[in-house]
MARDOKE-826087 format. One record per residue (C-alpha): x negated, y, z negated; residue in three letters. Coordinates in steps of 0.5 Angstrom, whole numbers, padded with zeros to 4 digits, always signed. Example, Ala and Ser with C-alpha at 12.3 -4.5 7.8 and 13.67 -1.06 7.14 Angstrom:
<sites>
-0025-0009-0016Ala;-0027-0002-0014Ser;
</sites>
This chain:
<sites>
+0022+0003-0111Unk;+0017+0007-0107Unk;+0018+0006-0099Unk;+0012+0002-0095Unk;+0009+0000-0101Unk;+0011-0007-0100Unk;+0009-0014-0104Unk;+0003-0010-0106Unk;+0008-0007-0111Unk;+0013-0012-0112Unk;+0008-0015-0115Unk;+0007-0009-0120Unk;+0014-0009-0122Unk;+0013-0016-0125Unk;+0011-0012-0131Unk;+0015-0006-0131Unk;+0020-0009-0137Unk;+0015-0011-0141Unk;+0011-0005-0140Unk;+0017+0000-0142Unk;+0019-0005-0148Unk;+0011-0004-0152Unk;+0011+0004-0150Unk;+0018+0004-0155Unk;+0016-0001-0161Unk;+0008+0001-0160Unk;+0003+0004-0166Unk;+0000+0008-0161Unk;+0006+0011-0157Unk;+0008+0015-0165Unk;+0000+0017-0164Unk;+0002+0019-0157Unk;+0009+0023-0159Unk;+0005+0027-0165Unk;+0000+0029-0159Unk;+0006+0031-0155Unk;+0009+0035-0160Unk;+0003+0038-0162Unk;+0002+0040-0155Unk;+0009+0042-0154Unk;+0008+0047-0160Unk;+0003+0050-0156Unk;+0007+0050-0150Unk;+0002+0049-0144Unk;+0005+0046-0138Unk;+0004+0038-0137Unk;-0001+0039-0132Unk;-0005+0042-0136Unk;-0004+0037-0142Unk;-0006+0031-0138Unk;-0012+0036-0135Unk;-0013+0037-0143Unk;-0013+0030-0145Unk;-0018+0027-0139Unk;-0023+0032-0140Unk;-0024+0028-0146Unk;-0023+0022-0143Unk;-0017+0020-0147Unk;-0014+0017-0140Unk;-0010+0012-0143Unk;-0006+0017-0148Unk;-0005+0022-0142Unk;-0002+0016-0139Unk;+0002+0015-0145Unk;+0004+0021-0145Unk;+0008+0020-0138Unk;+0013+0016-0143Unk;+0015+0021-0147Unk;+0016+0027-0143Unk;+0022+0027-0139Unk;+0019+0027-0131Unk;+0023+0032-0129Unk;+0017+0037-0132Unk;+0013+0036-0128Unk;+0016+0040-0122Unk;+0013+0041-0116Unk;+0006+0039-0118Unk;+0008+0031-0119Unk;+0002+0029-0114Unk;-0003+0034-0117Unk;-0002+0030-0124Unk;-0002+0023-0121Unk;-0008+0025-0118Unk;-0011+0028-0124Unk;-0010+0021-0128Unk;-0012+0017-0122Unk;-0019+0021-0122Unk;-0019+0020-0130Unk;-0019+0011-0129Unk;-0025+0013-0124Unk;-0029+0016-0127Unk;-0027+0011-0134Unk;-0028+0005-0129Unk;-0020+0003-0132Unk;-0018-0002-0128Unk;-0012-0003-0133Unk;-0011+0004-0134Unk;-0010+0004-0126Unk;-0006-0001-0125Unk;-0001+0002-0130Unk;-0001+0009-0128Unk;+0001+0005-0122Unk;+0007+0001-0124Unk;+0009+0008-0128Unk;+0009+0011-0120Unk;+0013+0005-0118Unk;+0019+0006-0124Unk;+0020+0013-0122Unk;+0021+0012-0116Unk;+0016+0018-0113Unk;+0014+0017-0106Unk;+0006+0018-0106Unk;+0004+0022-0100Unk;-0002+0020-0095Unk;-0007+0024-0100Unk;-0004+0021-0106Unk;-0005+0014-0103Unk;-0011+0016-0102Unk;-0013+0017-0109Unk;-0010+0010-0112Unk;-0014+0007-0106Unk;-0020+0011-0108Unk;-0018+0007-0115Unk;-0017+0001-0114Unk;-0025+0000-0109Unk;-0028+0004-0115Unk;-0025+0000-0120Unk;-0028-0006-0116Unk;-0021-0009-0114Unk;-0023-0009-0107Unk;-0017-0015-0106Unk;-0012-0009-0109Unk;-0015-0003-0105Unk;-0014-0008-0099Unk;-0007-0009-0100Unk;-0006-0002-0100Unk;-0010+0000-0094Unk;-0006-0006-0090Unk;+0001-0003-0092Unk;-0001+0005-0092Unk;+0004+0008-0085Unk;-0001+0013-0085Unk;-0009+0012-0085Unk;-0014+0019-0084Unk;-0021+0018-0083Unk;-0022+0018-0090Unk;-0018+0012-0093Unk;-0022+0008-0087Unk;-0029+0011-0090Unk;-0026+0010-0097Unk;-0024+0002-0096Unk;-0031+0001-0093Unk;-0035+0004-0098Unk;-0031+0001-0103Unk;-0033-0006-0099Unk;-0040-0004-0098Unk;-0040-0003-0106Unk;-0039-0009-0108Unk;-0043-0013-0103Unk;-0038-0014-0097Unk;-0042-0012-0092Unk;-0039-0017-0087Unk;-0032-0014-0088Unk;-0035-0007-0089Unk;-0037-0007-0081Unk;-0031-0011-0079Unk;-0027-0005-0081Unk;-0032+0000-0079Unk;-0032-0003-0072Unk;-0025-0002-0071Unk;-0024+0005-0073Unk;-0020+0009-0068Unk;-0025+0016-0071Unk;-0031+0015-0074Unk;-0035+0021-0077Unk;-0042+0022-0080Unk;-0040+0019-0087Unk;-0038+0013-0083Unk;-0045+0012-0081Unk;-0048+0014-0087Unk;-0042+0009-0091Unk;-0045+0003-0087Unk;-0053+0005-0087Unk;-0053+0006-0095Unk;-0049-0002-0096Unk;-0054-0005-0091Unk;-0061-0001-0094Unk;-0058-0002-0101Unk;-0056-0010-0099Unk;-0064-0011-0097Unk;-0062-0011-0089Unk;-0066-0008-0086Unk;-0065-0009-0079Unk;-0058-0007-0079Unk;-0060-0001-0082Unk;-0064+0002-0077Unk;-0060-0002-0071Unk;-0054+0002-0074Unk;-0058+0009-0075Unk;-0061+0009-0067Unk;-0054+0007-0065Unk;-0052+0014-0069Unk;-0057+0018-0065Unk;-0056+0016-0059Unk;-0048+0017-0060Unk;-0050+0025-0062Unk;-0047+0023-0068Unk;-0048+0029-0074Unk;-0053+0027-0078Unk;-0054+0030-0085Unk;-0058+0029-0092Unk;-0054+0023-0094Unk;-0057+0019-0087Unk;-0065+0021-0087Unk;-0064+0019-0094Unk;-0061+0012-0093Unk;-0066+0010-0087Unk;-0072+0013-0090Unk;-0070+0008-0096Unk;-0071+0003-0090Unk;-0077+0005-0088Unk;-0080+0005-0095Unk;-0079-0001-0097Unk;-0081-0004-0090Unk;-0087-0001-0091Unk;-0085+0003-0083Unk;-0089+0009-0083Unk;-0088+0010-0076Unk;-0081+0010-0076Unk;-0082+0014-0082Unk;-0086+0020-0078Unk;-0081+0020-0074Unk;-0075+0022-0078Unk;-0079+0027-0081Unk;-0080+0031-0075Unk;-0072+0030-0074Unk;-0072+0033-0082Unk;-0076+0039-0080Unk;-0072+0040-0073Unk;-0066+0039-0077Unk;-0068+0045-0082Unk;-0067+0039-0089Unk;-0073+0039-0091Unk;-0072+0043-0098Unk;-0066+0037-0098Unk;-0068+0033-0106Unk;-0065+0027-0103Unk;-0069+0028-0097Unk;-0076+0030-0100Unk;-0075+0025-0105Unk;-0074+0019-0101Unk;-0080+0022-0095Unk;-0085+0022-0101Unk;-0083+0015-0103Unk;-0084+0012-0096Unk;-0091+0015-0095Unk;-0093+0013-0103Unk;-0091+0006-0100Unk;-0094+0006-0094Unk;-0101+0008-0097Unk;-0101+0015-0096Unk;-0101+0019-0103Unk;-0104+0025-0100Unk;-0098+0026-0095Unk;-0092+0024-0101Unk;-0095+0030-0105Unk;-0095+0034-0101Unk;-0088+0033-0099Unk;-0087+0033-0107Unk;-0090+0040-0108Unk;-0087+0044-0102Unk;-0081+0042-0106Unk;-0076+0047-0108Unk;-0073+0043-0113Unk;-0074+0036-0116Unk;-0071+0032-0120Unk;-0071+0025-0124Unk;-0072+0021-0117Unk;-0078+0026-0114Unk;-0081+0025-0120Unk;-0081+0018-0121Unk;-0083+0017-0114Unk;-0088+0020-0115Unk;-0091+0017-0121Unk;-0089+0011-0118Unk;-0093+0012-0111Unk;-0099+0014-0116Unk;-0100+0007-0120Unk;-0097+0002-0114Unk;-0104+0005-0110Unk;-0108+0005-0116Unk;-0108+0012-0117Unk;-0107+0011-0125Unk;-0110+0018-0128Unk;-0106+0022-0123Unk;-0100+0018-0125Unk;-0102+0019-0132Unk;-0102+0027-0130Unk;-0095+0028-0126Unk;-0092+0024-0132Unk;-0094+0030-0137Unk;-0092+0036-0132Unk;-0086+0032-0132Unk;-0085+0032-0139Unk;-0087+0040-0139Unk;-0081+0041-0135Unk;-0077+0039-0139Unk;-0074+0032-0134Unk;-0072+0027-0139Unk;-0076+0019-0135Unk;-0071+0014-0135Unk;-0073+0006-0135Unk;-0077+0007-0128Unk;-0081+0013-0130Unk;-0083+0010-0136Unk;-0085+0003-0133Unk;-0089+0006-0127Unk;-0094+0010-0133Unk;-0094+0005-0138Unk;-0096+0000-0131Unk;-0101+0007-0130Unk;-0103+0006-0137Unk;-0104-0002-0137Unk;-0109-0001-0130Unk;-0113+0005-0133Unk;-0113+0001-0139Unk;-0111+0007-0143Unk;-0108+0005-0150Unk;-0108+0011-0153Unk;-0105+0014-0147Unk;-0100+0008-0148Unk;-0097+0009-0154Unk;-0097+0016-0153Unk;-0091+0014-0147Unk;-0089+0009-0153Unk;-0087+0015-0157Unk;-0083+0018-0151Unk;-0080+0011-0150Unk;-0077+0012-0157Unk;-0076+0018-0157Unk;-0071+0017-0150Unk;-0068+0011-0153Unk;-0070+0006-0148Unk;-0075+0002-0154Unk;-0069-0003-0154Unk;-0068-0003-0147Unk;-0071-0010-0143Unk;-0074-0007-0137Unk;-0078-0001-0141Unk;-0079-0007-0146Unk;-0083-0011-0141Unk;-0088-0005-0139Unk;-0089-0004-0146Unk;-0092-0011-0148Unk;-0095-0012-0141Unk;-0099-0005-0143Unk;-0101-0007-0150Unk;-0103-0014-0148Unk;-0107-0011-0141Unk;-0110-0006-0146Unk;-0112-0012-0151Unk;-0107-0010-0156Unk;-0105-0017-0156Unk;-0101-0016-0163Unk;-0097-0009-0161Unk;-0096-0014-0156Unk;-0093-0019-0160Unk;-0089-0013-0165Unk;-0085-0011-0159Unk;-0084-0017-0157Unk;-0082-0020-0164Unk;-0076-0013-0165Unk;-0073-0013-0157Unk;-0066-0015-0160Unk;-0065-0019-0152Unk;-0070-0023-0149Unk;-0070-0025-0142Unk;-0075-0030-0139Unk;-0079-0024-0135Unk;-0080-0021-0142Unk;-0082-0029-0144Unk;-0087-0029-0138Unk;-0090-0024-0141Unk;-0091-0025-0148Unk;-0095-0032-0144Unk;-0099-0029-0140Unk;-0101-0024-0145Unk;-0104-0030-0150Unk;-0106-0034-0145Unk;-0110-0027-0141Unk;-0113-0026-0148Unk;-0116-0032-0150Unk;-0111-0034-0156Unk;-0109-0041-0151Unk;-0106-0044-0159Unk;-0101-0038-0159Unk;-0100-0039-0151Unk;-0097-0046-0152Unk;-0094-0045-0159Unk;-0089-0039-0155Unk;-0088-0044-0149Unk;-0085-0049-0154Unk;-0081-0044-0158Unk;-0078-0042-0152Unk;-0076-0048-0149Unk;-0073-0049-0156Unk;-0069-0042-0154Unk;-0066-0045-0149Unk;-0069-0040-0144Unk;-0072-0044-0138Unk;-0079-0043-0135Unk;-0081-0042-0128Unk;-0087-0042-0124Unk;-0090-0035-0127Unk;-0089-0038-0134Unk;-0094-0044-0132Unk;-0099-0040-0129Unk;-0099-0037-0136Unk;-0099-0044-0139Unk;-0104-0047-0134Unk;-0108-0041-0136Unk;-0108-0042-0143Unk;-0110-0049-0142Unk;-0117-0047-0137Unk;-0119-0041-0141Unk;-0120-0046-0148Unk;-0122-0052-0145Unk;-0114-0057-0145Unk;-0116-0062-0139Unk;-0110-0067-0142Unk;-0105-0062-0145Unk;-0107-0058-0138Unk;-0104-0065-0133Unk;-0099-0066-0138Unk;-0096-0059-0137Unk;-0097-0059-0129Unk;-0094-0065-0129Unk;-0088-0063-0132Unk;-0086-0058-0127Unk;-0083-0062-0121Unk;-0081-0067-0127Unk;-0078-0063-0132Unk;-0077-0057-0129Unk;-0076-0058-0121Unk;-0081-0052-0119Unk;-0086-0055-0114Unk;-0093-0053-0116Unk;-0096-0046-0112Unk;-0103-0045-0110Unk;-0104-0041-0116Unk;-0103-0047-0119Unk;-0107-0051-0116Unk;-0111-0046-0118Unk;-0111-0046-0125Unk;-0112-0054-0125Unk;-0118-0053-0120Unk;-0121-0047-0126Unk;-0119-0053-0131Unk;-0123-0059-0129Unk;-0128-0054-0125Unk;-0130-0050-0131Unk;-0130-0057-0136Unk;-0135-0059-0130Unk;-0131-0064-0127Unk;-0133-0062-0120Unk;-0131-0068-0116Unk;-0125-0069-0119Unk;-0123-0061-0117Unk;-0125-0064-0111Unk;-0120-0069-0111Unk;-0115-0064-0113Unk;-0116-0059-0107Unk;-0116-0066-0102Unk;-0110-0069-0104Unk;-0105-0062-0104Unk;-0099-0063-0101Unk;-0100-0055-0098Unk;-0106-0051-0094Unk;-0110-0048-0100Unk;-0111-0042-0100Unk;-0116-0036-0102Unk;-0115-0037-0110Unk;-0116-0045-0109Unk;-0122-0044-0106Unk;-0125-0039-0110Unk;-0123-0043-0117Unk;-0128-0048-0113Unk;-0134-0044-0112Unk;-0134-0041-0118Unk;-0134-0047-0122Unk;-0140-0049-0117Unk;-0143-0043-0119Unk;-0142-0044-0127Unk;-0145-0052-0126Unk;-0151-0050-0120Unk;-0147-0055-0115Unk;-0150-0051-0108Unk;-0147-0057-0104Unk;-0140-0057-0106Unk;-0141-0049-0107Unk;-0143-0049-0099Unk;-0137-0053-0098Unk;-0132-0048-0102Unk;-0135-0043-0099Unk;-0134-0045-0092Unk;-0126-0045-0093Unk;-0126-0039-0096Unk;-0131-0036-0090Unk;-0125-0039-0085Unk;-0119-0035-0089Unk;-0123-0028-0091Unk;-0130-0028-0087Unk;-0130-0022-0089Unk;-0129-0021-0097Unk;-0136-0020-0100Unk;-0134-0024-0107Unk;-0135-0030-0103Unk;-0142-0028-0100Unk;-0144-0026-0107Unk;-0142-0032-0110Unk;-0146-0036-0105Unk;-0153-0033-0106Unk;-0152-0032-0113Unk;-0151-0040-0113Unk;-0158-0040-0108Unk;-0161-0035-0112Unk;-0160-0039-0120Unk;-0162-0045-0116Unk;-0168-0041-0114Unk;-0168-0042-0107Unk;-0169-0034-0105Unk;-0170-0036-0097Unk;-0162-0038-0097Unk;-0160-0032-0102Unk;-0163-0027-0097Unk;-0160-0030-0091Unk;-0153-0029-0095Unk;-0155-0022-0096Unk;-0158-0021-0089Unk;-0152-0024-0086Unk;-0147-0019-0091Unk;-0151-0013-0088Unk;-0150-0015-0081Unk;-0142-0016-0082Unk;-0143-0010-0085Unk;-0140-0013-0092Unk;-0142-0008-0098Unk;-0142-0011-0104Unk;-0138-0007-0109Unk;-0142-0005-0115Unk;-0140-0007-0122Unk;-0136-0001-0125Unk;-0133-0001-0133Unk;-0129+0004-0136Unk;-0128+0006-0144Unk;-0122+0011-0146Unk;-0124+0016-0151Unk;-0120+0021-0153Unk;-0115+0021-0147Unk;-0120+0022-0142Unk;-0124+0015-0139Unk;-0130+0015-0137Unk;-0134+0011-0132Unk;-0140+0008-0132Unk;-0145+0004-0126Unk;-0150+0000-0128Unk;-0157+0003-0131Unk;-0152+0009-0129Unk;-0156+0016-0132Unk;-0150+0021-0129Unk;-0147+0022-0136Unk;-0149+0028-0139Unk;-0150+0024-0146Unk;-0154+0020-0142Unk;-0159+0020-0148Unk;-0156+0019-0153Unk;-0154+0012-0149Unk;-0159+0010-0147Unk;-0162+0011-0154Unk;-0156+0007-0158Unk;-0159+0001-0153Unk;-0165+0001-0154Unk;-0164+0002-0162Unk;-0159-0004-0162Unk;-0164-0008-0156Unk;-0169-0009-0162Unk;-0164-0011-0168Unk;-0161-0016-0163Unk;-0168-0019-0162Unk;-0169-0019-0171Unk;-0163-0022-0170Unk;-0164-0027-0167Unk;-0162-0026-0159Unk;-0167-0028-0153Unk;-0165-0024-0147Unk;-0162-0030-0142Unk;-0166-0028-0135Unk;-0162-0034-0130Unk;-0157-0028-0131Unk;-0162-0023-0126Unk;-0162-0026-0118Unk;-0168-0022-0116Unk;-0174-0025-0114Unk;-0178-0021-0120Unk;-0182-0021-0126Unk;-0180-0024-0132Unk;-0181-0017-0135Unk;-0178-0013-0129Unk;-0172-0018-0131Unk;-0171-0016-0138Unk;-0171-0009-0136Unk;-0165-0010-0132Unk;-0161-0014-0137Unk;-0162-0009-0141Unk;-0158-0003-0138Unk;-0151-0006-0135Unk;-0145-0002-0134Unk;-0141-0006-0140Unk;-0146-0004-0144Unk;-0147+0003-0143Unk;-0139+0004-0144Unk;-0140+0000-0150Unk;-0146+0005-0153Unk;-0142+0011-0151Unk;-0136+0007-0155Unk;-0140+0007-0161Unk;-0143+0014-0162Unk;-0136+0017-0159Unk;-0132+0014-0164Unk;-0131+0013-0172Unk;-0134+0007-0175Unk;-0130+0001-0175Unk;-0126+0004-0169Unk;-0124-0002-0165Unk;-0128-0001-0158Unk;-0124-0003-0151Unk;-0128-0004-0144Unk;-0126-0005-0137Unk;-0130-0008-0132Unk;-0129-0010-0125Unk;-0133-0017-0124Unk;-0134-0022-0128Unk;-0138-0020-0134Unk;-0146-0024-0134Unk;-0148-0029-0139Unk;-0153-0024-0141Unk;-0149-0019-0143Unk;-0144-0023-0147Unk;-0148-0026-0151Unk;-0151-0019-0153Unk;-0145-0016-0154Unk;-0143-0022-0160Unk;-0149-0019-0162Unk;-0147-0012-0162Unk;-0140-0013-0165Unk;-0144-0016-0172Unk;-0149-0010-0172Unk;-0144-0005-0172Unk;-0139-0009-0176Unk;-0133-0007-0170Unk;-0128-0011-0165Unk;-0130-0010-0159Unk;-0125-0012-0153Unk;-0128-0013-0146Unk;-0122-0014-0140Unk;-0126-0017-0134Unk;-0123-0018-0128Unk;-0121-0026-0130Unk;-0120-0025-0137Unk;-0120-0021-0144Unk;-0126-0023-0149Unk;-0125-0021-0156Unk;-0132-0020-0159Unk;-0132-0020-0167Unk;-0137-0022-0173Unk;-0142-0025-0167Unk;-0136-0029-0164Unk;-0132-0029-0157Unk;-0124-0030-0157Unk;-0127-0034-0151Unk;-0131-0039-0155Unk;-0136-0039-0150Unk;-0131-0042-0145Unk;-0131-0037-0140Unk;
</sites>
């Protein structure tokens, strides 16, 4: 038995014999002596035998292969081979075939050195037997600084962080890998703050710091959202001349895209000399978490141009870009490269796919993906249910829901806020209290102020203003901002101005500032005709400085999207345009529609309120819609406010006209106009 490696081996002699008497009967072991035969025949030395077979990641017929030939081959390069199959079960994350390579060692006799010990510690901690690797850290006679760090990193690796940093700390030499070991485990284990604490220590210290360091606290700084602290490695970066580092210019650009600051990460991306997969995809995704989905868009294709393969994160983050826009064309080109990379059964990916379908309107491509992912997990489940319930289908919304608690999948707080939803946008008072109900009963969720929210919608939206009332007195937590809004919405629908002052009130104590609330409240004044009020709201914006933000809606045609504002003549098919309007203005009215003019809160003529209707942003994206595309094309908007009542009503209309499916996304819901009728059944 080898010396010094104490009860550790002891324990993995137990299986020696039976080891030794399976080598000679096993199958396995004939396939082995023809190998070996073969081998011989070319003689090769076994060194390059066992190089041979692990390069093909036949680990474990290379350590078969120590069975049948004679130890005495192997000479002087004993340790050189045991290594090699060592580095084999790592790389094979083999933890059998480790243990076994090891109890072989333990039979001949052969005395490791430091650097052999070092490689079977490696083994162990890579292989995830931390308990084994410590074992043998605690029996080695001599330890460099490297088997301390190996130690560590394997702790650090699999979550023991407590442990990691008593082992660091008692250290007798550290180097920078040390450092860096337990700054990574502590970024990568979420503890900010021991992170950056150890990294001042570093510095102070004078410790050498390399790619490996900034790259690990600029990881810190970007999920903490430290900007200042960001600024400041930088400067170290440059002095330190590691800015044409990947690692680092990877991580700068991802600190500065999560701060906020898209100029600044691209311009660290473009003065790198070399980028790959991380740099990339931080990019993309540093674009759409700011919003900047066309720009996402944009990157994605150079990134395809050059040939760097997406991986599950690239493609979530541009399909997300695809979903915002929205951009349904654009998202089922992504959806080919999805197949194409074979990631279309891959979960993460999965979910981006049915959340852009479903945010593009595309509610039954939505469902197909969901219908082929062979595995479903309850992230997958959420948004299939927000998809329905987001589009109208509160029917299907609920169906699902049961299916997948027939499933055995167990619902959490983001699923009732889809359930709850589905209930509000179709008008299920009933089914909505028995569903809010069953969460603490049945399911132990404590309701959240998004809950809340959703019943308030409900009974608010029924007119059942008093008991929203009563709803929002009676919860057991501070309502918030949504709860507030839900309110005054449903005050706004119904023309209740004293519950509406009530709810804008609340909301003016949480954000005194966001213009919604103040347009809310003078379109509430200006319904009920009261102008005096309505101008004193807007009067009081303009003192505060609160600008109202101007309804916008997007159409994509042809991979490019295209905005429009209202009574907006920036386009340059303007003409043809406002020509479409005009021709579908007058056969609307044929048909029977009478512009709704409660829907302009100005204080002007009759006339002059017609005018205005008539050339609303969603309606000159739906005119370009309808010359830029073939006939039958289903046509899809974004809007950014709530669509008017004027314009839904035209829009039936319209759909009936020109005999096509017209999808709107506001900004609470999806409306799918056909054959004169809405998915929201007017309910909205």
């Amino acid at each position: 038995m080898c010396p010094n490696l104490g009860d550790f081996d002891r324990m993995l002699r137990i299986s020696v014999r039976s080891l030794a008497s399976l080598e000679c009967v096993s199958s396995e072991n004939c396939n082995i002596a023809t190998l070996t035969d073969s081998l011989f025949q070319q003689k090769p030395d076994i060194r390059t035998r066992v190089d041979i077979l692990c390069k093909e990641g036949k680990v474990k017929e290379a350590i078969s292969l120590l069975h049948v030939v004679d130890s005495s081959h192997f000479g002087t390069d004993s340790s050189n081979i045991y290594d090699r199959l060592f580095q084999g079960c790592i790389v094979k994350k083999s933890l059998a075939d480790g243990k076994r390579l090891h109890v072989h060692i333990i039979k001949t006799g052969f005395s490791p050195g430091v650097i052999l010990r070092n490689r079977m510690l490696d083994m162990y901690a890579k292989c995830g037997s931390v308990e084994n690797a410590r074992q043998m850290f605690d029996k080695m006679p001599v330890r460099f600084v490297s088997s301390w760090n190996t130690m560590i990193t394997g702790y650090a690796k699999w979550g023991k962080l407590k442990d990691a940093r008593e082992l660091f700390d008692k250290m007798p030499e550290r180097d920078s890998i040390s450092w860096n070991v337990m700054i990574a485990g502590y970024a990568g284990d979420g503890e900010w703050g021991q992170a950056q604490k150890l990294f001042g220590q570093m510095h102070s210290e004078n410790i050498e710091m390399n790619e490996f360091t900034f790259g690990s606290v600029l990881s810190v700084c970007a999920n903490t959202r430290d900007l200042m602290l960001g600024n400041q490695i930088h400067v170290h970066v440059i002095k330190t001349e590691l800015q044409s580092s990947v690692i680092v210019g990877s991580a700068l650009l991802d600190t500065y895209a999560k701060s906020g600051c898209t100029e600044d990460a691209r311009h660290v991306f473009d003065k790198m000399p070399e980028r790959n997969l991380v740099s990339w995809t931080a990019m993309i995704s540093g674009y759409a978490q700011n919003g900047y989905s066309e720009e996402a868009l944009n990157v994605f294709c150079q990134m395809l141009g050059v040939e760097v393969k997406p991986n599950e994160f690239t493609f979530a983050s541009v399909l997300n870009s695809c979903a915002t826009l929205p951009a349904p064309e654009a998202g089922k080109q992504v959806h080919v490269h999805v197949i194409r990379n074979g990631f279309e059964f891959n979960i993460f990916v999965g979910s981006a796919l049915l959340d852009m379908y479903a945010k593009c309107g595309s509610i039954k491509r939505a469902r197909l993906v969901f219908d082929q992912m062979p595995m479903r997990d309850d992230v997958l489940w959420n948004a299939m249910i927000v998809g329905y319930a987001q589009n109208g289908d509160g029917e299907e919304t609920l169906r699902l829901f049961k299916q997948m608690l027939q499933e055995g999948v167990k619902p959490d707080h983001i699923t009732f806020i889809g359930v709850l939803s589905a209930c509000s946008h179709t008008g299920l008072i009933e089914e909505g209290y028995s569903y809010f109900d069953s969460m603490s009963r049945d399911y132990c969720i404590t309701p959240r102020a998004d809950h809340y929210a959703c019943m308030i919608d409900l009974v608010g939206r029924a007119g059942l203003l008093d008991l929203a009332e009563d709803l929002i007195n009676k919860m057991p937590i501070e309502p918030d901002a949504i709860v507030w809004s839900a309110l005054l919405g449903a005050c706004r629908i119904h023309g209740n101005i004293e519950l509406g002052k009530r709810a804008a009130e609340g909301l003016f104590k949480l954000e005194p500032l966001n213009v919604v609330t103040h347009i809310l409240l003078s379109n509430i004044y200006a319904a009920a005709g009261r102008w005096d009020e309505a101008a004193k709201i807007r009067k009081s914006m303009k003192e505060r400085g609160v600008k109202k933000k101007p309804g916008c809606s997007w159409i994509e045609v042809k991979g490019r999207v295209h905005a429009f504002v209202v009574e907006d003549r920036s386009h340059p098919k303007t003409e043809e345009i406002y020509f479409t309007l005009d021709r579908l203005a007058a056969q609307m009215k044929d048909a029977g529609y009478v512009p709704d003019t409660n829907f302009v809160l100005h204080d002007v003529e009759e006339e002059q309120k017609e005018h205005m209707l008539c050339y609303h942003s969603e309606k000159l994206a739906l005119a370009f819609g309808i010359i830029s595309t073939p006939p039958e094309t289903t046509i899809r908007i974004v809007k950014n406010l709530r669509v008017c009542g004027d314009c839904h009503a035209a829009i039936k209309f319209i759909s009936k006209i020109v005999k096509r499916e017209i999808i709107i996304r506001d900004a609470s819901r999806f409306h799918h106009f056909k054959d004169c009728h809405c998915s929201c059944r007017d309910y909205w």
